[in-house]
Steps between C-alpha positions, in 0.01 A plus 500: 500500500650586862311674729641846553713583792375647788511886606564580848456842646730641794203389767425142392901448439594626845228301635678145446764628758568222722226257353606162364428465131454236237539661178422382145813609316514566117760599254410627110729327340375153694201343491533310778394611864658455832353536806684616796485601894684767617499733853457888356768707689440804313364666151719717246221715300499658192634806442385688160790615294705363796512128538203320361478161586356504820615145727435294813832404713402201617656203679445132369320307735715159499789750652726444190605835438691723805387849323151576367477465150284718238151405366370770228140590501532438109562121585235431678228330393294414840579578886320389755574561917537172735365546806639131673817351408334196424298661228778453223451170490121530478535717196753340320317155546169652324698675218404252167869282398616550122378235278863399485450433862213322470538221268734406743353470800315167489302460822155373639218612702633598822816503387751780538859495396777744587784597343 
């Protein structure tokens, strides 16, 4: 069962403003879940009757896109702020690899391997 999405009101939405992100992105129809980091350049909120899906605009973090693309509040599943630029790497080096993943990687004590 997936966990449900997450509800942002207008305070805690404008509040990612400016802050880099690494989200935890979800979609119903998928079971799978993709993390991503993105700068937040500004918030689109929910309007009742109006518009309803409130989203981020955000801007990918590897620079691939030129205009900020959209990240519903419905599709995401975790977001946490970076502080350091460095910290994407931290996280993403803790987060547990898919048993796919990890049948794979054969390696010793000590060992690390890189993709």
């Amino acid at each position: 069962m997936s966990k449900p999405a997450l509800v942002f009101d207008p305070v805690t939405a404008i509040g990612f403003i400016g802050q880099t992100v690494l989200m935890e992105l979800r979609w119903d129809d998928d079971n799978e879940m993709l993390w991503r980091c993105y700068h937040v350049v500004g918030v689109v909120l929910p309007v009742p009757g109006v518009f309803e899906d409130g989203y981020f605009l955000a801007m990918p973090f590897d620079g691939s896109e030129d205009l900020p693309v959209e990240v519903y509040f419905d599709s995401i599943n975790t977001i946490r702020g970076i502080r350091d630029r460095h910290a994407t790497a931290k996280v993403l080096g803790r987060l547990p690899l898919p048993a796919m993943v990890q049948g794979k990687c054969e390696t010793t004590e000590g060992e690390r391997r890189h993709a």
